[in-house]
C-alpha positions as CSV (number, residue, x, y, z in Angstrom):
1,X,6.5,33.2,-17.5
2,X,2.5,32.3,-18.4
3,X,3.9,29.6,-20.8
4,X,6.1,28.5,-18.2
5,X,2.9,28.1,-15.3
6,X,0.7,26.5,-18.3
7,X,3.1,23.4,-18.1
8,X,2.5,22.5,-14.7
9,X,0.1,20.1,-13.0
10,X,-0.6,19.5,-9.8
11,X,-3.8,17.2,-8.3
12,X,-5.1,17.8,-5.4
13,X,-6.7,14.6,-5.4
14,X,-3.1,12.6,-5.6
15,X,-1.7,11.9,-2.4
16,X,1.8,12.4,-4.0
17,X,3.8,15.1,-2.3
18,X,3.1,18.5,-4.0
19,X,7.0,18.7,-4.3
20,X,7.3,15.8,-6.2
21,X,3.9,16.6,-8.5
22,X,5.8,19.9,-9.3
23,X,9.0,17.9,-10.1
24,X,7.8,15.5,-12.3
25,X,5.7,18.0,-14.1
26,X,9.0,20.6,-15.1
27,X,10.9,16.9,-15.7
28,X,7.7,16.0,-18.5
29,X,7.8,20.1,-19.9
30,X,11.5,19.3,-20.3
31,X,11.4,16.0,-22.1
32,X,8.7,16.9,-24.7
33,X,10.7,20.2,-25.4
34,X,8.5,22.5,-23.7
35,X,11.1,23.9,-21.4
36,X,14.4,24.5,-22.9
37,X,17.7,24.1,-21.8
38,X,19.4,27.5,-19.7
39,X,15.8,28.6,-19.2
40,X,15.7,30.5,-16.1
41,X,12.9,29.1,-14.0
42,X,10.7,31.1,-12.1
43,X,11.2,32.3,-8.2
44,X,10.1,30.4,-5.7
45,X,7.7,32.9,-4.3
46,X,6.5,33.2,-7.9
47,X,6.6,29.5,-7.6
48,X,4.4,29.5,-4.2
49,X,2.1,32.2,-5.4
50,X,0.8,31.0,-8.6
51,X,-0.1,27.0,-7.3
52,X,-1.0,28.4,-4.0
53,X,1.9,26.4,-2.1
54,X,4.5,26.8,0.4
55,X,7.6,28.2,0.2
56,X,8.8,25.4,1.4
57,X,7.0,23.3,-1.1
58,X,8.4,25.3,-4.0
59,X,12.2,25.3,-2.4
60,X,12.1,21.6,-1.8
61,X,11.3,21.1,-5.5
62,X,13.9,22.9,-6.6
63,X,16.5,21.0,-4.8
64,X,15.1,17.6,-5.9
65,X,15.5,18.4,-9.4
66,X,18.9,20.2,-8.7
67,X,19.8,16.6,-7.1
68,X,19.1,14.7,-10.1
69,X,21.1,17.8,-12.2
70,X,18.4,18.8,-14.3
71,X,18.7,22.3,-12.5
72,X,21.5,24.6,-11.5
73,X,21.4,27.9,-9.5
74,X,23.1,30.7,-9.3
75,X,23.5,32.5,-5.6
76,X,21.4,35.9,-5.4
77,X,20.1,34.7,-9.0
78,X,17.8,31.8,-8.6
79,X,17.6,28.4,-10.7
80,X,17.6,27.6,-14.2
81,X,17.5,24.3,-16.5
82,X,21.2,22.9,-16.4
83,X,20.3,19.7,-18.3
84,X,17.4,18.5,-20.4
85,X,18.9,15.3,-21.2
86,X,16.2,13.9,-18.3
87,X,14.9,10.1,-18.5
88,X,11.5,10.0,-17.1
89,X,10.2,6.8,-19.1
90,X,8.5,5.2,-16.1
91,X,5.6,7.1,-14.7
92,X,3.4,5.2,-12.4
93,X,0.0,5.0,-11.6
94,X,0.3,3.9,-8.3
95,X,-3.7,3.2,-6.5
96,X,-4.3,1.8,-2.9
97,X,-7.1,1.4,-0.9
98,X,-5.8,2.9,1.9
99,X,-2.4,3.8,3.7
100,X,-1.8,1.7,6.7
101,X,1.1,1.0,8.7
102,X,1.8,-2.2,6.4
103,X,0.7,-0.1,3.2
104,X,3.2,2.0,3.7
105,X,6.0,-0.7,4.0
106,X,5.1,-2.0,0.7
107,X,5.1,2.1,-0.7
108,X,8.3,2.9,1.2
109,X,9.9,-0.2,-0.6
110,X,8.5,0.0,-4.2
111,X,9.7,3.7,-4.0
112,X,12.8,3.1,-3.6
113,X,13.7,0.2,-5.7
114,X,12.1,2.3,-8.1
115,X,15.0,5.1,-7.2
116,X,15.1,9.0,-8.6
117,X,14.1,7.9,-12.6
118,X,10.7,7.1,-12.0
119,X,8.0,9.7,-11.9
120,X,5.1,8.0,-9.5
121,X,1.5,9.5,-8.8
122,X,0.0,8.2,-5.8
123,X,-4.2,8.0,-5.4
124,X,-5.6,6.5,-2.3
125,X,-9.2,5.7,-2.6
126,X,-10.6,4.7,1.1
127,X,-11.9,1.3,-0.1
128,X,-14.8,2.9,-2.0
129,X,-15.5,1.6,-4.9
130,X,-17.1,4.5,-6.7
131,X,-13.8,6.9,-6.1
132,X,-11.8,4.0,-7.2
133,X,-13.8,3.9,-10.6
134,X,-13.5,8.0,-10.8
135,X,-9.9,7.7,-10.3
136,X,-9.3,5.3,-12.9
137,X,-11.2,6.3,-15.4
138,X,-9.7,10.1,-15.6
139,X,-6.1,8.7,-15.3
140,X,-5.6,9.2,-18.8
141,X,-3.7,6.5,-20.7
142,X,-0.1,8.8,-21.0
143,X,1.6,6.0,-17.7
144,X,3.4,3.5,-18.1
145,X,2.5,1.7,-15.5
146,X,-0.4,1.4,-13.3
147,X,0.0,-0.6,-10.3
148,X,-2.9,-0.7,-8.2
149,X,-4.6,-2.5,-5.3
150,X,-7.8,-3.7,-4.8
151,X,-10.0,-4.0,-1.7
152,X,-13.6,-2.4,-1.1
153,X,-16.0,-2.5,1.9
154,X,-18.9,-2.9,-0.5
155,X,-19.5,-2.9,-4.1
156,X,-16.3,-4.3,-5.6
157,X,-17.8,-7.0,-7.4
158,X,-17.5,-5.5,-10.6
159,X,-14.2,-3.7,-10.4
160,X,-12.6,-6.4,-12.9
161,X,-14.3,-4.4,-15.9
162,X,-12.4,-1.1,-15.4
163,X,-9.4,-3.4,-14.3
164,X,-9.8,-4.8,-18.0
165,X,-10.0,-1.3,-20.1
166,X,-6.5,-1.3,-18.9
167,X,-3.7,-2.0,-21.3
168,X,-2.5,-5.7,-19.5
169,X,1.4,-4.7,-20.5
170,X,0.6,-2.1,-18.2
171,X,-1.0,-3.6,-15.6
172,X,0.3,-4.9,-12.1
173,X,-2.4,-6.0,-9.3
174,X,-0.3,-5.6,-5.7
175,X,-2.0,-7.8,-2.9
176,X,-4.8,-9.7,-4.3
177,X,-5.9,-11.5,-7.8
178,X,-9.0,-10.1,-9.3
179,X,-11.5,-12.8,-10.6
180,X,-12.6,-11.4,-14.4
181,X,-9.7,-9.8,-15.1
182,X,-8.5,-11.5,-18.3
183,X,-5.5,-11.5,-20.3
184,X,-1.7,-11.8,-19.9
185,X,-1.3,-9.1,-16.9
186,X,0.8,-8.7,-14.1
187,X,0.6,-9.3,-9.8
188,X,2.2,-9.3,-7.0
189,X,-0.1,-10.8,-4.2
190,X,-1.2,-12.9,-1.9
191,X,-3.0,-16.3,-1.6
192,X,-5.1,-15.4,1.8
193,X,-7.1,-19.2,2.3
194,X,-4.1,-21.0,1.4
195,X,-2.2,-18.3,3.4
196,X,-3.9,-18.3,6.7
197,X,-4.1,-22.2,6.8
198,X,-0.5,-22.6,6.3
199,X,0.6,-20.2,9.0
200,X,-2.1,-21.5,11.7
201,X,-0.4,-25.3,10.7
202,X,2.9,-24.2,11.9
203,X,1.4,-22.3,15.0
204,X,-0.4,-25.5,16.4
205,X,1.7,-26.5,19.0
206,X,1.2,-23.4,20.7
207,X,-2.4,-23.0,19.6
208,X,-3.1,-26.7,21.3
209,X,-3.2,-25.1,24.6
210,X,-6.7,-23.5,23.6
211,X,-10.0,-25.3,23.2
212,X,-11.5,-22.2,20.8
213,X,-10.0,-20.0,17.6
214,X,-11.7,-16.9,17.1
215,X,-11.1,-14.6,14.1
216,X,-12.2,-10.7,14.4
217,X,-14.0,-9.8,11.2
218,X,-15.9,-6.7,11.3
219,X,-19.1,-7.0,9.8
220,X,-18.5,-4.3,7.3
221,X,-14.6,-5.0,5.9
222,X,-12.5,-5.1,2.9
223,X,-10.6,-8.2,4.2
224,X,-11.1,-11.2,1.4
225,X,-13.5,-14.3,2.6
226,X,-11.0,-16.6,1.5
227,X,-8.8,-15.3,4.9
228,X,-12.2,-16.8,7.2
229,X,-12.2,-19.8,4.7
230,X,-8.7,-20.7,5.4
231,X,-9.2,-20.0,9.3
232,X,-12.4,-22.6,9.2
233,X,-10.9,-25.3,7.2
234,X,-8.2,-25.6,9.6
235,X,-10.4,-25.8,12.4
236,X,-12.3,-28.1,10.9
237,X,-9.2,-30.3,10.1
238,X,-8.1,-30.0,13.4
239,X,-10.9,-30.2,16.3
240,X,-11.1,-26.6,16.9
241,X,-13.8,-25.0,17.8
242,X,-14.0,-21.6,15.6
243,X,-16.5,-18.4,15.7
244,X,-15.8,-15.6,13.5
245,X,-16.6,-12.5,16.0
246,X,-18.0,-9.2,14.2
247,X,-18.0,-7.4,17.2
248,X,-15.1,-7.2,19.8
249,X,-16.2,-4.5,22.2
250,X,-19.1,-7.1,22.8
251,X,-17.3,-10.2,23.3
252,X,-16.7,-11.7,26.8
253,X,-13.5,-13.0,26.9
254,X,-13.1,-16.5,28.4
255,X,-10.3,-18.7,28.7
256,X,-8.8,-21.0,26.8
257,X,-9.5,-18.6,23.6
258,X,-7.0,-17.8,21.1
259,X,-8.1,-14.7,18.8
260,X,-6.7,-14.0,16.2
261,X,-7.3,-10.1,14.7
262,X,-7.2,-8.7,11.2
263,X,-7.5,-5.2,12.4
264,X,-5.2,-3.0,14.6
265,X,-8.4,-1.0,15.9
266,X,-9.8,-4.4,16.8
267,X,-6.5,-5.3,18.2
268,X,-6.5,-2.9,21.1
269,X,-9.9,-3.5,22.2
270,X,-8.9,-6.8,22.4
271,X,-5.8,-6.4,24.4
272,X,-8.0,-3.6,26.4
273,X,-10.4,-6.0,27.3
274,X,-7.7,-9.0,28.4
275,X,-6.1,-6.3,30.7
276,X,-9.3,-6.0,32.3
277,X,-10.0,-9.5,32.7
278,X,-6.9,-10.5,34.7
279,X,-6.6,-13.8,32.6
280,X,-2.7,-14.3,31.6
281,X,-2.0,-13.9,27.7
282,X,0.1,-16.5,25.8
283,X,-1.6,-18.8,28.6
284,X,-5.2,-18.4,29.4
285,X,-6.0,-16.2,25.8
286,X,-3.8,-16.7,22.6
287,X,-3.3,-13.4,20.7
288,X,-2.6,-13.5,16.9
289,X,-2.8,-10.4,14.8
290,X,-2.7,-10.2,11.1
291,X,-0.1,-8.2,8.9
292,X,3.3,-7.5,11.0
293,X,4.4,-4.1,11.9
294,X,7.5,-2.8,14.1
295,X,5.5,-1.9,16.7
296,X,4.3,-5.6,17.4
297,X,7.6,-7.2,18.1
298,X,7.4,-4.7,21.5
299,X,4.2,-4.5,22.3
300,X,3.3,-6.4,25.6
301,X,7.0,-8.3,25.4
302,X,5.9,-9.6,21.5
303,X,1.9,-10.1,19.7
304,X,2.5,-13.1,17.9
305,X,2.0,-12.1,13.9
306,X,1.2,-13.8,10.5
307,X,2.0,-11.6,7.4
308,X,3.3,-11.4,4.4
309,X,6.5,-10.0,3.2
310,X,5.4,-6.1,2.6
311,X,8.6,-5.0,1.9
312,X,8.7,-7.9,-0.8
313,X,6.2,-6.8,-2.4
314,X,7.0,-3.3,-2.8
315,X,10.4,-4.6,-3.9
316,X,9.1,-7.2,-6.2
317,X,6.5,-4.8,-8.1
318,X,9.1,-2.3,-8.6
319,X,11.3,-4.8,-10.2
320,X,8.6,-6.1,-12.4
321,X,8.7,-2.7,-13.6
322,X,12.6,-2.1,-14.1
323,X,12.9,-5.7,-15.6
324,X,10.2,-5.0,-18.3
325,X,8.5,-8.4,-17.3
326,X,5.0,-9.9,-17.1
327,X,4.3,-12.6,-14.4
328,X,2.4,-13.1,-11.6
329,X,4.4,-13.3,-8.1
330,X,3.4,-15.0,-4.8
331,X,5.0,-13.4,-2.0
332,X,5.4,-15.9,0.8
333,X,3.6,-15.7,4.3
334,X,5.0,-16.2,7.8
335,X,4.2,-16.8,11.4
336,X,6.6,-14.6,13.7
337,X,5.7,-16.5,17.4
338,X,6.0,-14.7,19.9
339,X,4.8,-14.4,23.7
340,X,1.3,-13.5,23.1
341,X,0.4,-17.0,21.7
């Protein structure tokens, strides 16, 4: 049973579920002949006491790989290996800066256009550039795939270099181009300037009501500069008055103000401190907030949204990956108007 436990990895760093970490390792002991067909695997309280996990844990694991037939079970006798003809050809290193509502739209839809085959472990690293670099340098070079995006608060000038030791077949950037990373590699992204310009264009009717645009940047963010180039280039081009605000719990709110706000923790101090005002929103103050969730189309009758398609993306990096190509995908952008504007 040692040899058995020997074949098994799980990383507590990898915000994979333990379940699947535990799957994908028995499906990798199987395919390189380590496990063998009929074995009889171990208990799952053997299971939960050796990798210090739930019973729960261990159990689920056992009926995911039952699922996909690799094992069988016998009542009152436990599980063994009922197939090891097992495809695990895609294995994804899958890296995001952080898991947010919209992050985990594009997850939700890459894992499952991806389906049962693929083997997928997932790293957030909290926009710091310094865990990023650990996590990509002890990878290891044995996935297929690594599929990673790539915003930092500070010190992300330089992440094209590690970007680069990657092998570019295997290489898919999801939400944003990285300037120095050379060769014939993969995306899936946006185009924030060109984005936020184009979305604000088909908004102006109703933004002509207001006299001001306001974006809400925090001073310390991982949001590109090109998404408050775009904003300032159209309010140059058409008469707007613009201020980029780095502080929202210390704005006054006036009238005739249309804000528009990158961040949801932004978003309800802003919608706190309209409330408390008394002026009317979607007449007196505009309200635009960046990336589109659920929960927007019902908050306060509608926020109005611009966004890009995260389920898209998830979908379209997924099938890069399926399809075996190597191109670089723009995923459109879109206004969703509603009453707040």
């Amino acid at each position: 049973m040692k040899d058995f436990f020997k074949h098994i990895e799980l990383d507590e760093l990898s915000s994979t579920p333990k379940y699947l970490q535990l799957a994908q390792s028995v499906i990798k002991a199987i395919s390189v002949g380590k496990i063998r067909n009929d074995e009889v695997m171990p208990s799952i309280n053997e299971m939960s006491f050796e990798f210090d996990i739930s019973r729960d844990t261990a159990e689920k694991s056992y009926k995911y790989l039952k699922k996909l037939g690799v094992l069988g079970s016998v009542p009152g006798k436990g599980y063994f290996v009922k197939s090891t003809n097992v495809k695990n050809d895609i294995k994804v290193f899958l890296l995001f800066n952080k898991l947010s509502a919209h992050k985990k739209i594009i997850y939700d839809s890459f894992v499952k256009t991806l389906g049962d085959n693929a083997a997928i472990d997932f790293y957030i690293y909290n926009n710091d550039f310094n865990f990023f670099k650990r996590l990509l340098t002890n990878a290891g070079k044995h996935y297929s795939h690594y599929v990673i995006v790539t915003h930092f608060i500070e010190s992300g000038e330089n992440a094209y270099e590690i970007l680069n030791t990657i092998p570019k077949e295997k290489l898919i950037l999801l939400d944003k181009l990285v300037s120095g990373v050379d060769g014939d590699f993969s995306a899936v992204y946006e185009n924030f300037e060109k984005d936020i310009y184009g979305a604000l264009e088909k908004a102006l009717e109703s933004l002509k009501k207001y006299e001001h645009l306001k974006i809400i940047v925090p001073e310390h963010t991982y949001f590109p500069n090109e998404i408050t180039k775009g904003f300032e280039r159209f309010c140059h081009e058409y008469a707007f008055s613009d201020y980029v605000v780095n502080n929202i719990s210390k704005e006054k709110i006036d009238s005739s103000t249309a804000y528009i706000s990158l961040m949801e923790d932004d978003l309800v101090t802003l919608i706190e401190k309209i409330k408390e005002s008394k002026l009317k929103m979607g007449k007196d103050i505009g309200v635009i907030s960046y990336n589109e969730t659920p929960l927007k189309k019902l908050i306060l009758q509608g926020i109005t949204t611009i966004s890009t398609d995260f389920e898209e993306m998830g979908r379209q990096a997924a099938q890069l990956i399926l399809g075996g190509a190597r191109k670089q995908v723009e995923i459109p952008f879109y206004l969703r108007l509603r009453p707040s504007l």
